[in-house]
VOGU-3710 file (C-alpha; in Angstrom, 3 decimals, decimal comma):
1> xxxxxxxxxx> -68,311/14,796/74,931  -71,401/14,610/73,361  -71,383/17,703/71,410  -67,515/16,151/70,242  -69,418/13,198/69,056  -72,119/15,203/67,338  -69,389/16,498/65,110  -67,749/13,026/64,147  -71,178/11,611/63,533  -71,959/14,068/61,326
11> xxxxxxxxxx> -68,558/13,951/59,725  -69,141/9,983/59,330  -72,475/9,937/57,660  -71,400/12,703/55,293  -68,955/10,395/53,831  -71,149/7,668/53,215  -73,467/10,631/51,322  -70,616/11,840/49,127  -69,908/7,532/48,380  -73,887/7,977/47,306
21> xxxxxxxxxx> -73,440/11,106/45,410  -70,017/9,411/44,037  -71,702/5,993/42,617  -74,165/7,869/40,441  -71,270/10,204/38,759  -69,088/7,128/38,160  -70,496/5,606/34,835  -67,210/4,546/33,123  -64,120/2,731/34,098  -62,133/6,361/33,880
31> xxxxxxxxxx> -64,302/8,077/36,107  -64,456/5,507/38,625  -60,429/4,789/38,521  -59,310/8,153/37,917  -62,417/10,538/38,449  -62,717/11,306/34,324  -58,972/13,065/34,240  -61,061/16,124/35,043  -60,114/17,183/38,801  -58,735/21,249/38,313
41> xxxxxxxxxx> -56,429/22,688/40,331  -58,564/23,343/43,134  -59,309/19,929/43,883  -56,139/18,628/42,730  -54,175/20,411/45,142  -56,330/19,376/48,144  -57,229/15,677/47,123  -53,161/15,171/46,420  -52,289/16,670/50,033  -55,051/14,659/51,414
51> xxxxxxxxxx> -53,858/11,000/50,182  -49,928/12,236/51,127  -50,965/13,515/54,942  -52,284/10,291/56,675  -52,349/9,041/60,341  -48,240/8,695/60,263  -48,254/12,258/58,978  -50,549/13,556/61,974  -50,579/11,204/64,874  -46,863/9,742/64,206
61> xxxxxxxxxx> -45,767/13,444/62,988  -46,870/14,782/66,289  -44,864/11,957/68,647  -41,786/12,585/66,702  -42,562/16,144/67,823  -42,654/14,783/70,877  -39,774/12,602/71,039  -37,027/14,624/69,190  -38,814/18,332/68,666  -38,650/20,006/65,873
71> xxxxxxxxxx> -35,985/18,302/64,050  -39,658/15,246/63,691  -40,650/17,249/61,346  -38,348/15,021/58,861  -40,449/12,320/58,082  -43,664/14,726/56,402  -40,970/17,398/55,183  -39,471/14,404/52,719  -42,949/13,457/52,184  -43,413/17,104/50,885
81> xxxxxxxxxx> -39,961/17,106/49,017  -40,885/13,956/47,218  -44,587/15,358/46,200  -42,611/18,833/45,112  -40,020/16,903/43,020  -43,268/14,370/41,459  -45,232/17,292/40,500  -42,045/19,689/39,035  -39,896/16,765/37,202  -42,491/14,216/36,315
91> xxxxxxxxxx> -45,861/14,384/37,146  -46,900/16,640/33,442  -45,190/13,500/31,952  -47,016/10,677/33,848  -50,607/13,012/33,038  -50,183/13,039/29,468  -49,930/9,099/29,096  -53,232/8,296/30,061  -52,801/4,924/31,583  -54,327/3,380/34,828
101> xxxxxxxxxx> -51,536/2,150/36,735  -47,630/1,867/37,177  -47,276/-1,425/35,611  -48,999/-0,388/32,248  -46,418/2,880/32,273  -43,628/-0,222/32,255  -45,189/-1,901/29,702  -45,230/0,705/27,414  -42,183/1,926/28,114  -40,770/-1,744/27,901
111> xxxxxxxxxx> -42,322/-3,611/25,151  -44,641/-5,514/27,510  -43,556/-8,548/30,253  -42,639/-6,237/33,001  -45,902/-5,139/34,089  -47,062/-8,643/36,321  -43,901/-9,111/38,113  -44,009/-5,289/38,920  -47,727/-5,018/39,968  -47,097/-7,906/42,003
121> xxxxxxxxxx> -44,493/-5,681/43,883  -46,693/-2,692/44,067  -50,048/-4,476/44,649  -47,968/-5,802/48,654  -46,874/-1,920/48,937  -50,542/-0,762/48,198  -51,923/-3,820/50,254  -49,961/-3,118/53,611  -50,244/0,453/53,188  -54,190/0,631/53,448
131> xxxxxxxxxx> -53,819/-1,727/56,160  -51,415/-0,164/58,181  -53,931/2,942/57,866  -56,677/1,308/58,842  -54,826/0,230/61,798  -54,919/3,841/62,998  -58,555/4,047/63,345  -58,043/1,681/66,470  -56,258/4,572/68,289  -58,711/7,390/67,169
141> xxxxxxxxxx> -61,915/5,246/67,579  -60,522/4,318/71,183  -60,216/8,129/72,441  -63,576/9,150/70,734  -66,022/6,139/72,087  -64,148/4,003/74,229  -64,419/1,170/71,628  -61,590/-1,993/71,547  -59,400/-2,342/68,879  -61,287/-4,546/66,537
151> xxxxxxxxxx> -64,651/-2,634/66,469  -62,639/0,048/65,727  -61,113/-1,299/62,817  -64,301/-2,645/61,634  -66,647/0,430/62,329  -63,591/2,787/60,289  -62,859/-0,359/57,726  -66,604/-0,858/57,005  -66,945/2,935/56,793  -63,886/3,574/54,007
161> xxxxxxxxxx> -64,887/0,551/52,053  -68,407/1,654/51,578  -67,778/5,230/49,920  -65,100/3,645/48,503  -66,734/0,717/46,824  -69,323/3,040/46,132  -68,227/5,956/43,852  -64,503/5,089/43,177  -62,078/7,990/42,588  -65,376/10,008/42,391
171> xxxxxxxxxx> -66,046/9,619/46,076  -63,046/9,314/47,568  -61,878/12,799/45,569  -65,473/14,392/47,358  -64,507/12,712/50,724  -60,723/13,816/50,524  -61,691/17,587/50,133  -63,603/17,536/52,914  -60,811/15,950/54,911  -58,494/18,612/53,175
181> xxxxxxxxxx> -60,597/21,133/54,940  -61,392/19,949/58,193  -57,472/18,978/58,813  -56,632/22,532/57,780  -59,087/24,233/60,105  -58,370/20,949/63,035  -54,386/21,155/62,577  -53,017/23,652/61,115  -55,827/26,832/62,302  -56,818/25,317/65,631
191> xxxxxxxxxx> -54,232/22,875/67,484  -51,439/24,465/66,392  -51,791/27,961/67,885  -53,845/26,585/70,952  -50,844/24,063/71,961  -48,200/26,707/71,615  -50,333/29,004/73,892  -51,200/25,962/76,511  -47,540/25,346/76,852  -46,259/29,102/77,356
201> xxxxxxxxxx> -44,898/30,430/73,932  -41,710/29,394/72,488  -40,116/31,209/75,004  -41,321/29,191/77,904  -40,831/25,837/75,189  -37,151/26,418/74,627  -36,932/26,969/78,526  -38,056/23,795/79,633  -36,760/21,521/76,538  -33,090/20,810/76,153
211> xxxxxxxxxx> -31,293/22,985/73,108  -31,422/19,602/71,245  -35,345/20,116/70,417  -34,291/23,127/68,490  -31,904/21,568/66,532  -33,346/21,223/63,201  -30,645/18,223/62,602  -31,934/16,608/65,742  -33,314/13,762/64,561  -29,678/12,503/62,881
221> xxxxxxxxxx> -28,226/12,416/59,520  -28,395/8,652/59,010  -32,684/8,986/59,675  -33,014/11,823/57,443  -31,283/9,691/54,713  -33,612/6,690/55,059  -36,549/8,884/54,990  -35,577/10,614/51,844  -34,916/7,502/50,636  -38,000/5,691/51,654
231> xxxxxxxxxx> -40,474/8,660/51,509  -38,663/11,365/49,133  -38,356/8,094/46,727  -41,240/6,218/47,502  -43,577/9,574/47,025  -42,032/9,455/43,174  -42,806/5,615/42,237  -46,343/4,810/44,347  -49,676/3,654/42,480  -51,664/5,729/45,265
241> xxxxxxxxxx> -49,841/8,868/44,105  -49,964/8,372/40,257  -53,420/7,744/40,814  -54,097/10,738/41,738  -51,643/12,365/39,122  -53,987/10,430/36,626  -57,072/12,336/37,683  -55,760/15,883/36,725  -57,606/17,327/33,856  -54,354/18,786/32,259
251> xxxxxxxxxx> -50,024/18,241/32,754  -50,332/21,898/33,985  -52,463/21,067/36,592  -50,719/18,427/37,716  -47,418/20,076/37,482  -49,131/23,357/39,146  -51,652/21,647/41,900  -49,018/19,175/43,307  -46,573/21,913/44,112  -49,204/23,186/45,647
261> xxxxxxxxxx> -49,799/20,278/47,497  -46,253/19,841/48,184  -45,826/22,927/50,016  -48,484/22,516/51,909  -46,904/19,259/53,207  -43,465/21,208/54,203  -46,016/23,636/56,296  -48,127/20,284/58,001  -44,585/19,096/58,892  -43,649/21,754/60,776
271> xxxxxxxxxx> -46,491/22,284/62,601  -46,726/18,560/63,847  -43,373/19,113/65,074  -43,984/22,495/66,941  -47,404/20,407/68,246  -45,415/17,663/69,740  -42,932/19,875/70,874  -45,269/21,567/72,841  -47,092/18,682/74,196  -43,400/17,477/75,643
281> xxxxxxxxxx> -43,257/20,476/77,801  -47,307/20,103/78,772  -46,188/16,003/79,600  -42,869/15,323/79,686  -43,734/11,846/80,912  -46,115/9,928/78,746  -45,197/6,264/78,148  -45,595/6,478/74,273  -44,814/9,966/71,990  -47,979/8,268/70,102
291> xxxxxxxxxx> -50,075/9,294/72,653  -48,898/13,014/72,086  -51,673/14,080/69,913  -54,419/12,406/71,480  -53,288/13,280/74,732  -53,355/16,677/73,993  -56,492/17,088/72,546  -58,203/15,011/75,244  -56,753/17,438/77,890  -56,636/21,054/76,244
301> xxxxxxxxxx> -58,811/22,173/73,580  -62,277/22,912/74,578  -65,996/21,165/73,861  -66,822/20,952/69,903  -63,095/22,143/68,956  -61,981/18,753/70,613  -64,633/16,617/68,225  -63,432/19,102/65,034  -59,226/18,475/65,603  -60,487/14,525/66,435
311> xxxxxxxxxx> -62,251/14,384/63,166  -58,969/16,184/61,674  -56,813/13,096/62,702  -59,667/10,761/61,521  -59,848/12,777/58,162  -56,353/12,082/58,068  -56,316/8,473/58,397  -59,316/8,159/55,987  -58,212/10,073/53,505  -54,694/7,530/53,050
321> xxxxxxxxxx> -56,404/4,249/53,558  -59,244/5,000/50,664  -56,484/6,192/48,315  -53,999/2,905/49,135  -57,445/0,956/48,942  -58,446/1,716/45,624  -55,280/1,754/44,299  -54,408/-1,819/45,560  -57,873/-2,549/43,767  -56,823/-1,481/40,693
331> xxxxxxxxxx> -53,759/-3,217/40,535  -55,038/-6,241/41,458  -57,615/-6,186/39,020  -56,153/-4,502/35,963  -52,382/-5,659/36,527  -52,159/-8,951/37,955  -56,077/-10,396/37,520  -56,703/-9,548/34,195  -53,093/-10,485/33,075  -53,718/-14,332/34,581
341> xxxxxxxxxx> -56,662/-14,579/32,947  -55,392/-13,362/29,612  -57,361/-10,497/29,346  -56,481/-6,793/28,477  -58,294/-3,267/29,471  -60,196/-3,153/26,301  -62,250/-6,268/27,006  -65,673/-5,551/28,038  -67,978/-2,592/27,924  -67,079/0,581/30,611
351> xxxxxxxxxx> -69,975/-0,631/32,454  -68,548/-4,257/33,227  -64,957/-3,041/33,854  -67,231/-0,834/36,322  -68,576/-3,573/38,263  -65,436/-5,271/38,164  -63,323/-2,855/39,664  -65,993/-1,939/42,171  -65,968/-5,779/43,648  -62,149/-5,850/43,738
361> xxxxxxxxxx> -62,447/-3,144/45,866  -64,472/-4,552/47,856  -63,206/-7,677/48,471  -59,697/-5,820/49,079  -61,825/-4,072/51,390  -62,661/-6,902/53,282  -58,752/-7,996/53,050  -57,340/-5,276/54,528  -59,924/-4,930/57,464  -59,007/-9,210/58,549
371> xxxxxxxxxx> -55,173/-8,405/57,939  -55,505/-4,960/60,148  -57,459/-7,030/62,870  -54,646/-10,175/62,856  -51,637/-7,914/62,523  -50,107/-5,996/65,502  -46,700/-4,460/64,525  -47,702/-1,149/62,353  -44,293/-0,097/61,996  -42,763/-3,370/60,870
381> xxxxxxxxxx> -45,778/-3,815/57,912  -45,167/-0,378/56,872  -41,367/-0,595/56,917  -41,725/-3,816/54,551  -43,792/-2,099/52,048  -41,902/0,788/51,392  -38,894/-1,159/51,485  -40,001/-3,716/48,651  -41,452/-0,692/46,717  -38,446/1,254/46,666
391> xxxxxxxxxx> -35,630/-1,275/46,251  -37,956/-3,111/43,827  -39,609/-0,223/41,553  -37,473/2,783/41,778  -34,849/1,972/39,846  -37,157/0,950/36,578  -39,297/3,121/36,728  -37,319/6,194/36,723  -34,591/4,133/34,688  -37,523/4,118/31,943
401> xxxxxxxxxx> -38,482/7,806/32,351  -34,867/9,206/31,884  -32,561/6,545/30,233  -33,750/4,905/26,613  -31,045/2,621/27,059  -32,869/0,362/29,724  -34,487/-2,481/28,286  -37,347/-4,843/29,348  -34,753/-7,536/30,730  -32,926/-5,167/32,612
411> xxxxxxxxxx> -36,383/-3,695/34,061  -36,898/-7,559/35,148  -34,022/-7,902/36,645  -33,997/-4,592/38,645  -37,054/-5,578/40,034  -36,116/-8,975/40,648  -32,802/-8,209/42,250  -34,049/-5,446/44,551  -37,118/-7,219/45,786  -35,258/-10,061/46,479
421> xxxxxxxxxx> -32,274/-8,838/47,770  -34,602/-6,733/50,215  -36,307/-9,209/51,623  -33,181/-10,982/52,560  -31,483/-8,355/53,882  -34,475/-7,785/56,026  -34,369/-10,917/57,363  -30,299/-10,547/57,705  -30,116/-7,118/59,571  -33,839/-6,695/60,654
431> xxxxxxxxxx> -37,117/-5,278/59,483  -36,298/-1,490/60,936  -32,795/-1,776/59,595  -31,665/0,678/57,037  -29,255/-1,571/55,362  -31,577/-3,230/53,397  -33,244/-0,240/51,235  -29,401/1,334/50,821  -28,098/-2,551/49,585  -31,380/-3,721/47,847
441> xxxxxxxxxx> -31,953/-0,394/46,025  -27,955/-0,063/44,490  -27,742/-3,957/43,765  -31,249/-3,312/41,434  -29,197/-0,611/40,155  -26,133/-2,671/39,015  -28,875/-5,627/37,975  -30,690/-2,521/35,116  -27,677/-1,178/34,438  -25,763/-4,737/33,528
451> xxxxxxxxxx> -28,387/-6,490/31,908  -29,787/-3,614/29,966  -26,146/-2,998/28,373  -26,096/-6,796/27,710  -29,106/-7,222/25,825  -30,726/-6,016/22,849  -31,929/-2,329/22,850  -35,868/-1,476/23,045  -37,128/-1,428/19,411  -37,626/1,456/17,986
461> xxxxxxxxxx> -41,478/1,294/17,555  -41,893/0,677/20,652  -39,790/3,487/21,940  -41,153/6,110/19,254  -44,523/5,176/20,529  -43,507/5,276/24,316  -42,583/9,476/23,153  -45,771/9,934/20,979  -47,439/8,844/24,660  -45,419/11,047/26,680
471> xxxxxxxxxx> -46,096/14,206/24,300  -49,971/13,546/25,156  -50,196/11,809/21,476  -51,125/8,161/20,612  -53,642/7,284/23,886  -57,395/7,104/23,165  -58,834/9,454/24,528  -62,903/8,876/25,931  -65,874/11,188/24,964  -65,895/14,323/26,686
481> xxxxxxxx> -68,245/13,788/29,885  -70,530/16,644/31,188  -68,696/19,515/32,853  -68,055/19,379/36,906  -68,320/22,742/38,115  -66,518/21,520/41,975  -63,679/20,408/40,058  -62,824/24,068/37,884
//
């Protein structure tokens, strides 16, 4: 193994270089929140697919292989479907606002008051979805150096939160192309082909599995409903993903680099699935489809190629935790922080709201590493999040992109509604229920539908300056920084 830990080494140290090279490009608040709305399509396309494609997408993608063939592919192929329909329906019109986060689209959409209750909401989605992430280094950290579950979490934890804290967008965009690359060349170029050879071809696959891990329905209707639901949905609303939308340096690369991205996602789907399919006919009796992936690359791929697809799955898991990490930072200090204290965007100097935003990621650094070490149930956490974000945001936020009817009380009530009505639910029918999205998510529905038709229309200022912000017009817009050739 050492030559397999001479590769993740390396791997490791070069992020904390890029976090280096990050902080000293990162001079103003936009280029450490958003990388200077400058990324081209290039990097775009690869950072976008690398914040989508985390450890559920890789590790979880190949046990549902596993478990149900190739019909597992479900869970990334909505993923991909819900990048495809961001980057074609909305994403050109989320660019050309030039705002930060979610909750200041509301606001200006809304007249103001909607933006604390709602980055409340999406600061517990972005909260337990870097933690659930850095969960997974437990299981990769495990297989590579035998270490327990806390170290783990710390040594991948400390790790993240450095580059993070470091450079901001700046770093983690570096970082995620690298993790673009390696997961390509690990995955997709590497495991892929070498599984399907190590278990015989498809011919000798569809042999030994029942006709049921063919069936591209498999899975069952009722799952592939939730996940479009959850993921397909939740893909279309997130803070991580507009984040990333905000960093493109035009609409048409946004519009242009997340299909991109999105397709790429429909081909990582499949090929977990076809990877876990495979690894079913090489063990047909492991006591968790989890272990699929790191079973398999334990067991089959040779010295060095091992270290590379291992450092593909940790790439992975990176690559989602710094994007849910600095995104729960910048909610927490821009939507919910600075609204308690009274303060807007445009107090201080960039290099203050630099330093600011650079401890709150930190110190939800440090947050998410004690939460990963005290919580066990990584399903559960994530279920919650995506739940709450969903059946509390969804309605809102794409009420406020495609009906001018909603109003700022019926945003408040959508919100309220759904959030609340899906945490009781939960507690009614279960966390891993799907009863509570479908309920929570029509009853905010009915609650923006109702109350907006029962109060007073959005004035029209507000709205004709909510479409002089969606036709690019009306934002301030920062000096022109120095050109980045890596991002043309």
């Amino acid at each position: 193994m050492a030559v397999d830990y001479a590769v993740i080494v390396v791997y490791l140290a070069g992020m904390l270089g890029m976090g280096w090279w990050g902080m000293r490009r990162a001079k103003s608040k936009s280029e450490f929140l958003v990388a200077g709305r400058r990324l081209g399509p290039s990097m775009y396309s690869g950072t976008m697919a690398a914040i989508v494609l985390g450890g559920a997408s890789t590790i979880g993608g190949v046990g549902l292989g596993y478990k149900f063939g190739l019909s597992g592919a479900w869970m990334v192929f909505t993923i991909g479907l819900g990048l495809l329909a961001l980057s074609v329906f909305f994403s050109a019109r989320i660019a050309r606002l030039k705002v930060y986060t979610v909750s200041e689209m509301l606001d200006l959409r809304y007249g103001g008051k909607a933006g604390l209750i709602s980055g409340i909401v999406m600061w517990a989605y972005t909260l337990m979805l870097a933690v659930t992430s850095t969960i997974a280094y437990a299981t990769i950290f495990d297989v590579l150096f035998d270490l327990n579950r806390t170290a783990s979490i710390i040594l991948g934890g400390a790790i993240v939160v450095a580059y993070s804290t470091l450079g901001g967008m700046w770093s983690i965009t570096l970082t995620d192309m690298v993790q673009f690359v390696v997961k390509t060349v690990g995955v997709l170029l590497l495991l892929l082909p070498i599984a399907v050879v190590k278990a015989g071809g498809f011919s000798e696959m569809k042999a030994k599995l029942p006709t049921e891990y063919f069936d591209p329905l498999g899975i069952g209707g009722e799952t592939i409903f939730t996940y479009v639901l959850i993921y397909t949905f939740g893909m279309l609303i997130g803070q991580d993903i507009w984040q990333r939308v905000f960093t493109a340096r035009s609409d048409k690369v946004a519009r242009y680099g997340g299909t991109v991205a999105g397709t790429y996602c429909l081909v990582y789907a499949l090929a977990g699935a076809v990877i876990g399919t495979a690894a079913k006919v090489l063990y047909p009796k492991l006591p968790n489809a989890d272990d699929a992936f790191a079973t398999i690359v334990k067991d089959e791929l040779p010295m060095g190629v091992r270290g590379l697809v291992l450092a593909a799955a940790l790439a992975a898991v990176m690559s989602t935790s710094s994007g849910a990490l600095i995104a729960c930072a910048t909610v927490a200090n821009n939507d919910i922080w600075s609204r308690v204290r009274g303060l807007t965007s445009r107090n201080g100097d960039d290099h203050d709201e630099v330093k600011g935003n650079r401890a709150f990621i930190l110190i939800m650094g440090i947050a998410v590493i004690c939460i990963a070490i005290a919580l066990n149930n990584v399903i559960e956490a994530l279920t919650v999040a995506y739940n709450l974000l969903v059946g509390g945001l969804l309605v809102p936020i794409l009420g406020g992109l495609l009906w001018k009817r909603g109003t700022v009380y019926g945003a408040l009530a959508s919100v309220t509604v759904g959030g609340l009505s899906v945490i009781g639910l939960m507690a009614t029918y279960g966390i891993l229920a799907n009863q509570p999205v479908y309920y929570g998510l029509l009853l905010s529905l009915a609650a923006y539908v109702i109350v907006s038709l029962a109060t007073r229309p959005t004035d029209a200022a507000t709205l004709a300056n909510w479409r002089e912000r969606l036709a690019g017009r009306g934002a301030e817009e920062e000096a022109p920084a120095e050109p980045v050739t890596v991002a043309s």
